[in-house]
C-alpha positions in Angstrom: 6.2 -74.2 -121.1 8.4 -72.1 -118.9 11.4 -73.9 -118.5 15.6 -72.9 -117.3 18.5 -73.9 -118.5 21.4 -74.2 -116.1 24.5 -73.1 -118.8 25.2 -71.0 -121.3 27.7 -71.9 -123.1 27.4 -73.7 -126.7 24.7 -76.0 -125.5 22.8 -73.8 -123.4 22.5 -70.8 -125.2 21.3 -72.3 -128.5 18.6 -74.1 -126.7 17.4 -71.2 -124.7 17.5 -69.2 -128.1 15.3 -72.0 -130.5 13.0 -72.9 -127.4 12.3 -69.3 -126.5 11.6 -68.5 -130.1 8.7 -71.0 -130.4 7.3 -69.3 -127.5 8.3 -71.0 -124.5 9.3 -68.7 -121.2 13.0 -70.0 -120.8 15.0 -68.7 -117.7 19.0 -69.0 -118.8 21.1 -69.9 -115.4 24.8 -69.4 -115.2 27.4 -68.5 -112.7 29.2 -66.4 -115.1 27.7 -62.4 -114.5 29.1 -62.1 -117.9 27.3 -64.3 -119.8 24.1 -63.2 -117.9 24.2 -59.6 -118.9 24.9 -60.1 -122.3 21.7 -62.4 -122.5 19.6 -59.8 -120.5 21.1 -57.3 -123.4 19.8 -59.1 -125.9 23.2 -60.2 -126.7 24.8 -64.0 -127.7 27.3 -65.3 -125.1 28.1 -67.7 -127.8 29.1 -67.1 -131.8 26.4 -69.1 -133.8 25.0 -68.5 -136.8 21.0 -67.1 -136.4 21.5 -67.2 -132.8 22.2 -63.8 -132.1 18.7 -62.5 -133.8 16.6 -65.1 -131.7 17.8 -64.2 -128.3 17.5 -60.7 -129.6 13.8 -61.2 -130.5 13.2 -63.1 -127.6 14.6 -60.9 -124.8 12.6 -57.8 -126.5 9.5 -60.0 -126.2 10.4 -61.1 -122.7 10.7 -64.3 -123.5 14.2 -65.2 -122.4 15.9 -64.1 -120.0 19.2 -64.6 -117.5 19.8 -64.9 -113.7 22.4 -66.6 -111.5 20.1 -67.1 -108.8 18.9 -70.7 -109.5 16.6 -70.9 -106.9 14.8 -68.6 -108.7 15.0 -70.1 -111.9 13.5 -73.2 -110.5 10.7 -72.0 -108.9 9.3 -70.4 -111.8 9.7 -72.4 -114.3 8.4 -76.5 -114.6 10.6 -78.3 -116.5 15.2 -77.8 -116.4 18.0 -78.6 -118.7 21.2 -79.1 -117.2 23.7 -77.8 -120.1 27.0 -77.3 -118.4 30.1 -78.7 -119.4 31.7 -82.0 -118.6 35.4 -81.2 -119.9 38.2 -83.8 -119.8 40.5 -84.5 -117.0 43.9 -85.2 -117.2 43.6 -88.8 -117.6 40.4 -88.7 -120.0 37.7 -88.7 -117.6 35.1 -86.7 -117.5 34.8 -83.7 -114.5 31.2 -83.6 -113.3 31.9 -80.9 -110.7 29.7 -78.9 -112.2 26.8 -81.0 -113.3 27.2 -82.1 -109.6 26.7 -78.7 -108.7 23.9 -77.7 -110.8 22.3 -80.9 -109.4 22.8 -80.0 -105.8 21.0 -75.9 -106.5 18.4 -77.5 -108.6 17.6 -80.2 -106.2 17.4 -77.6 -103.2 15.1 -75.9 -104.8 13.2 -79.4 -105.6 12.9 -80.0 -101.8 10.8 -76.3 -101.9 8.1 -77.3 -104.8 5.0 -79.2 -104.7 4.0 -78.8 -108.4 5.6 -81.6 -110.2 9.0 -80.6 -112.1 11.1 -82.3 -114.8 14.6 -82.2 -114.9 16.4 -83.2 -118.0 20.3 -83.4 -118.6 21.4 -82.8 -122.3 25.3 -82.3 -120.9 27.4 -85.4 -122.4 28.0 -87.7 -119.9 29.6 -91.3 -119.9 26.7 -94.0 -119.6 26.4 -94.5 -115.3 26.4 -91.0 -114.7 22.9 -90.4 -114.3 22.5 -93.5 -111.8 25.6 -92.4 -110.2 25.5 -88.7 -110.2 22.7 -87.0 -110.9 20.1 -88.9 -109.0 21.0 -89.8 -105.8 22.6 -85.8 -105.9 19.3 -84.6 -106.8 17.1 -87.1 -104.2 19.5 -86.1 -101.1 19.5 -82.3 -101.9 15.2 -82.5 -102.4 14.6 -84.6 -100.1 12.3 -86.5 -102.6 12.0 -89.7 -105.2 12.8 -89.6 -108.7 10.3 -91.3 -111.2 7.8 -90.1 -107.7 8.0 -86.8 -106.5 9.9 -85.2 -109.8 10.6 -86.5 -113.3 14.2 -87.3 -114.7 15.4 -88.0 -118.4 18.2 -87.7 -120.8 18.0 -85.9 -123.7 21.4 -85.8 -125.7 21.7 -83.5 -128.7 22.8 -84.0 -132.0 24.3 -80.1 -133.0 27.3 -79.6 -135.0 29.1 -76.4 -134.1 28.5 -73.9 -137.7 24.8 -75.5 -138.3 23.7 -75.9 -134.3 20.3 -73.7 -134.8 19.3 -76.0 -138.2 20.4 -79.0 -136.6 18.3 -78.5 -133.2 15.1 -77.8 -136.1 16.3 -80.9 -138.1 18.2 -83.4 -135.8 18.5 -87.0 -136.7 16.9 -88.5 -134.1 15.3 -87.1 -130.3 16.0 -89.2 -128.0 14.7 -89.3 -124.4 15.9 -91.5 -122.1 13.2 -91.5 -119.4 13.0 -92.5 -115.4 9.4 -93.0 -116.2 6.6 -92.6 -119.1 5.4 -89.4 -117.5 8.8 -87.6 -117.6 9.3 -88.7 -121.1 6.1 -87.5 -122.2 6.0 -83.8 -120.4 9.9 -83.6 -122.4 8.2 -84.7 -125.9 6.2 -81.7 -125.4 9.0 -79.3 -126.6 9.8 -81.2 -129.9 6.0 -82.0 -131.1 6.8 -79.6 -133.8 10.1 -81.1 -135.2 9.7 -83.8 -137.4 12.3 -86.7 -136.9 12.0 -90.4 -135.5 11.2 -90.0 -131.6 13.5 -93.0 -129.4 11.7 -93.4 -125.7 14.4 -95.3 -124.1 16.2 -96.6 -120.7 18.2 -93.6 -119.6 21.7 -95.4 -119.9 20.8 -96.3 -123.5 20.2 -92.6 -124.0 23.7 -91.8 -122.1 25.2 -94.2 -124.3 23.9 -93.0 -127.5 25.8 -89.7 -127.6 28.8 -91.5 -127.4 28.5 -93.9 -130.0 27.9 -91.3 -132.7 30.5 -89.2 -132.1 33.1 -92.0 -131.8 31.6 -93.0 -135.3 32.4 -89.6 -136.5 36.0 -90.3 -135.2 36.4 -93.6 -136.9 35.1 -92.3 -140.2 37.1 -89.5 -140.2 40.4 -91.5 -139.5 39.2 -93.9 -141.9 39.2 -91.3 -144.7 42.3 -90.0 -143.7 44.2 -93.5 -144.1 42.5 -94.4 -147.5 43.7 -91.3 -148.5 47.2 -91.8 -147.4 47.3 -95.1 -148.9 45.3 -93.7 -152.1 48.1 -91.0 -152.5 51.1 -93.2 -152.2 50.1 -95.4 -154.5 49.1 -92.2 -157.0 45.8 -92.2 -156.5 43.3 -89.2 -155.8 41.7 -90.7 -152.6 39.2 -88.1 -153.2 37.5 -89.9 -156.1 37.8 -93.0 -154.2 35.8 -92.3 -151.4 33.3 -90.6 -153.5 32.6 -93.8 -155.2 32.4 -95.5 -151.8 29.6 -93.0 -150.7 27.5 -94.4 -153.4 26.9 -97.5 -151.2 24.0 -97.0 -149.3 22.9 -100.3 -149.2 26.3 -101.7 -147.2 28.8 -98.6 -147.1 26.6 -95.9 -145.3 24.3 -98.0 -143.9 22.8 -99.6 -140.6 24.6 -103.5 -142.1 27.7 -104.7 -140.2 26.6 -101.9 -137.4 25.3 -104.7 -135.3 27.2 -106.0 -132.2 28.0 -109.4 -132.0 31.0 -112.1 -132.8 34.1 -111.6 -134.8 33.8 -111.4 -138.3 34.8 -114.1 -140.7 34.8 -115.0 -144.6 37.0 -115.3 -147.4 37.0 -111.5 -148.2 37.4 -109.0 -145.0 40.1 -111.0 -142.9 42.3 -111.2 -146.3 41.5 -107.8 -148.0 42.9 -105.8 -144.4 45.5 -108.3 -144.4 46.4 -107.1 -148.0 45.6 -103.4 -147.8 47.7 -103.2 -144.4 50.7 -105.2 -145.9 50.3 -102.5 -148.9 50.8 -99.5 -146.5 54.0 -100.9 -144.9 55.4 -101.2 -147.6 54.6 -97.6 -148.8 55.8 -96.6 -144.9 52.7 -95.5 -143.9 51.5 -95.6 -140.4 47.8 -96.8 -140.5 46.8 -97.3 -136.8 42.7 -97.3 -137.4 43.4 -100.5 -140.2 46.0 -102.3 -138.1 44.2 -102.5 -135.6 40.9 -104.0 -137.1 42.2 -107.3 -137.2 43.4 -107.3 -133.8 40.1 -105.8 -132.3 38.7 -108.6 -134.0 40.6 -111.1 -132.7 40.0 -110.1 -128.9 35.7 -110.1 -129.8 37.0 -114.0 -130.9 38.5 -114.0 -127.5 36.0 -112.9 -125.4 33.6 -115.0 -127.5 36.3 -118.2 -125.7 36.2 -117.0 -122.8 32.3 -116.6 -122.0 32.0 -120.2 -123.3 34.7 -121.6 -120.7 33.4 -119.4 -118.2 30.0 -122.0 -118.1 32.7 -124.3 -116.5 31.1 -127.7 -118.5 32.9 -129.8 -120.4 30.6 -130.7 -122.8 29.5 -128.2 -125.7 27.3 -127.8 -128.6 27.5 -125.7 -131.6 24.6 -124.5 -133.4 26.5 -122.8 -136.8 30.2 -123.4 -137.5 30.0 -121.2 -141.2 30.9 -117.0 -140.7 27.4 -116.3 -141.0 23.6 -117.9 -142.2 23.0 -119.3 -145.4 26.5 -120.6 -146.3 28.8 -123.4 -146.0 32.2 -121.3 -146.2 34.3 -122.6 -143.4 37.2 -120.6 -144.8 38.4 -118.1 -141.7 35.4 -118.7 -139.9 35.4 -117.5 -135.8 33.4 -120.0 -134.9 36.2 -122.8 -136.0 38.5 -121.1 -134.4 36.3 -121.3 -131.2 36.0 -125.0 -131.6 39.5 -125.3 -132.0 40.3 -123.7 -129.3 37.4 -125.6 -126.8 39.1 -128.5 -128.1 42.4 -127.3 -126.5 41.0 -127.1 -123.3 39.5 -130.6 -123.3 35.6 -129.6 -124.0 33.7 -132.9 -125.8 31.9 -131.1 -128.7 29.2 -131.9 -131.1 28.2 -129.2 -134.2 25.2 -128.9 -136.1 24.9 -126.8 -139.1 22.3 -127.6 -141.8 24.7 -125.8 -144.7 27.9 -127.8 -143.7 27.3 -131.3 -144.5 30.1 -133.6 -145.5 28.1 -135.2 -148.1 26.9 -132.0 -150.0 30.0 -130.0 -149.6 31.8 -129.6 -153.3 35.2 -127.7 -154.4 36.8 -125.2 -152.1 34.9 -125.8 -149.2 35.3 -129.7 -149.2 38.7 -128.9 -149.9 38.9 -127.2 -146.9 37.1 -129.0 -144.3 39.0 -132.6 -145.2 42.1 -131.3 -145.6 42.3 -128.7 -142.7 39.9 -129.1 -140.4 38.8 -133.0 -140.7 38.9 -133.2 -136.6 36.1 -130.7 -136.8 34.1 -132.6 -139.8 34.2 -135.6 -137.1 32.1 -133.4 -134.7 29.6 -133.0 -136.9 26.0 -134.1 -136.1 22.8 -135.1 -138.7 20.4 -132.6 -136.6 19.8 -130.0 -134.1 18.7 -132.1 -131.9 21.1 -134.3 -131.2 23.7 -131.2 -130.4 20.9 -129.8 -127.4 20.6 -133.0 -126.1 24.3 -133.6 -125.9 25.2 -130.2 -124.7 25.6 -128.4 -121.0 26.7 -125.3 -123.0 25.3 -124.3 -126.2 26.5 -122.2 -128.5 24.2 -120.0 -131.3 27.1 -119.5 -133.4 24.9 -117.8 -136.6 21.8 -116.2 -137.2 20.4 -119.5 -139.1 16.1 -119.7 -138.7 16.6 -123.0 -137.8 17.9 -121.8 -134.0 15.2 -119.5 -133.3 13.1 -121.4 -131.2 16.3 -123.3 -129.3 15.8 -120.8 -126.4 12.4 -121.8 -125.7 13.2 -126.0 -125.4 16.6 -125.6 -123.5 16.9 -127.5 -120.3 17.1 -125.8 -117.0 20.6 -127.0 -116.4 21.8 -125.8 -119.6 23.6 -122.4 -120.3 23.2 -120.5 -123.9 26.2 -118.6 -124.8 24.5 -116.5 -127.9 26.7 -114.9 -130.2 24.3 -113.2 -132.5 21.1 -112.7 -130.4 18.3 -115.3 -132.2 15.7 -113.3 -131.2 16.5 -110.6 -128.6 16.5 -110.2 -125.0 19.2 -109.5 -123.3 21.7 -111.7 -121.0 20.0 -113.3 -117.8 19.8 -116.6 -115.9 21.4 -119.0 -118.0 21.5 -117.5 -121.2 24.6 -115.0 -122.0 24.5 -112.3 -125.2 28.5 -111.6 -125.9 27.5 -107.5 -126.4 23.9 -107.4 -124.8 
């Protein structure tokens, strides 16, 4: 394929290096007469290891090479990566001067093609900026329609800086967020080779993704870094301890708890970071990342409030008042606090959940219910049923089997407020995901 890149810095230059060396034509773009000599030189604008022998190889071979004429670049090549930077501003956003600007050379050139061209955007941007940015910049300055007269995708990378040339041959994941199916499929061409799960998706899913991971990396790093504070303080290597925790790949480094939803609950998490917090203040350690858990937590209970009162009707049904599916453990659950609170406001409630029944609860749980939440064990209802009927709003509070096919038998005057997503979709007339 004969392709440019508008960029080279990091990005830029170790694509143009890996693509050119499995034998596409690639045409570097750049503003900087610098960077373009040292590429037509044979030489790396960028310190990477094994990049420096494939643009090397692939300038002798006339393969690769640099202009700063991009109207050139376009017309001879069929498909464009935009790899310039998107630095920070002052107050944390991003500047998209000059993806704006690549957009507005690439799509003046566009306006001067009739062969069918792709252009895909690998710079990180904040989801948005595609819709907002780069399309209408690139329909005005062409004249044409995107998805029509010229494909359009996202295609974020996954390179850490020291490994950037194995990672682009062994990502994770490629992901393409398309305009349309034909975009996607002319960009798949390039990574046919590479073997590592394919995601087709919406472009501001795509946008989103970059971010996500790397505020993961954040988290986990700052996580270490506090278990290893408190670890030392209390004269123990935190090394060994979080080597132990890596063992976990069934919950620790894992895809479980990653899901969005409603606050979590339980007799373990809510008092373990109450504990483990307590412990560091008492060692006079800041621990930002762990104080704040509970708190974040508390606003997801708060927005969960809020979407339910939103609905403006006074009478509500619950469908799960335990933390999660398959047990009867009331103890710190959201969803009681939820209740509570609709109580507060003067919403008539009825619950349903299969596992909490008065008459089968034993011990702790019993316990619990009668002696601190028996307004709540009043609101209980024998069956399902009885809570839709009753209900303006309904609540899906867990992910019990039993409220998979409530969707399909609500009224049309009711609203769903669904707090763990049954069985998918995302939010639309009457029905309302809290985080889809």
């Amino acid at each position: 394929m004969r392709i440019s890149i508008f960029g080279l810095g990091y990005v830029g230059t170790v694509c143009a290096a890996c693509l050119s060396s499995d034998g596409h034509q690639v045409i570097g773009v750049d503003v900087s007469p610098t960077k373009v000599d040292l590429v037509n030189r044979g030489l790396s604008p960028i310190i990477e290891a094994d990049v420096f022998p494939r643009v090397t190889q692939a300038v002798g071979e006339r393969r690769l090479w640099a202009t700063s004429d991009a109207r050139a670049a376009m017309l001879e090549s069929e498909l464009t990566m935009i790899c310039v930077g998107t630095p920070s501003q002052s107050n944390g956003s991003l500047d998209l001067s000059r993806v704006r600007a690549a957009c507005e050379q690439i799509g003046a050139a566009l306006g001067e093609k009739d062969a069918y061209h792709v252009v895909v955007v690998r710079s990180t941007m904040l989801p948005g900026s595609m819709r907002d940015v780069v399309l209408p910049t690139l329909e005005v300055a062409s004249g044409k329609k995107a998805g029509r007269d010229f494909g359009l995708c996202v295609n974020p990378e996954f390179m850490r800086e020291g490994t950037a040339v194995w990672d682009f041959r062994h990502p994770p994941k490629t992901v393409i967020g398309e305009i349309d199916e034909r975009s996607g499929d002319t960009l798949l061409q390039l990574y046919l080779g590479i073997d590592a799960p394919v995601i087709r998706t919406r472009i501001e899913i795509a946008e989103m993704v970059k971010y996500t991971d790397n505020a993961w990396h954040a988290v986990k790093v700052a996580f270490a870094n506090e278990i290893g504070n408190i670890s030392k303080a209390s004269g123990v290597d935190g090394q060994s301890v979080m080597e132990i925790f890596c063992k976990d790949t069934k919950l620790n480094l894992s895809s479980y708890y990653l899901r969005p939803g409603f606050a979590f609950g339980g007799s373990c998490l809510p008092k373990d970071l109450r504990a483990l917090t307590y412990k560091g203040r008492m060692l006079d350690l800041e621990l930002p990342l762990l104080s704040s858990v509970l708190r974040s937590n508390q606003v997801q209970l708060e927005k969960g409030i809020r979407m339910v009162l939103d609905k403006g009707h006074r009478r509500v049904g619950v469908l799960g008042i335990s933390f999660k599916a398959g047990t009867d453990d009331l103890r710190e659950s959201p969803l009681v606090d939820l209740i509570e609170h609709l109580l507060g406001k003067g919403c008539e409630l009825k619950v349903y959940d299969r596992n909490v029944r008065l008459a089968a609860l034993m011990g702790a749980n019993r316990d619990f219910i009668m002696n601190r939440i028996p307004h709540i064990a009043a609101l209980l209802a024998p069956d399902m049923a009885q809570v839709v009927q009753f209900a303006d709003t309904l609540v899906i509070g867990n992910g019990d089997p039993e409220f998979q096919e409530v969707l399909a038998n609500v009224r049309p005057d009711q609203t769903v407020v669904d707090l763990v997503r049954i069985n998918g979709g995302c939010s639309r007339e009457n029905y309302e995901g809290i985080c889809w």
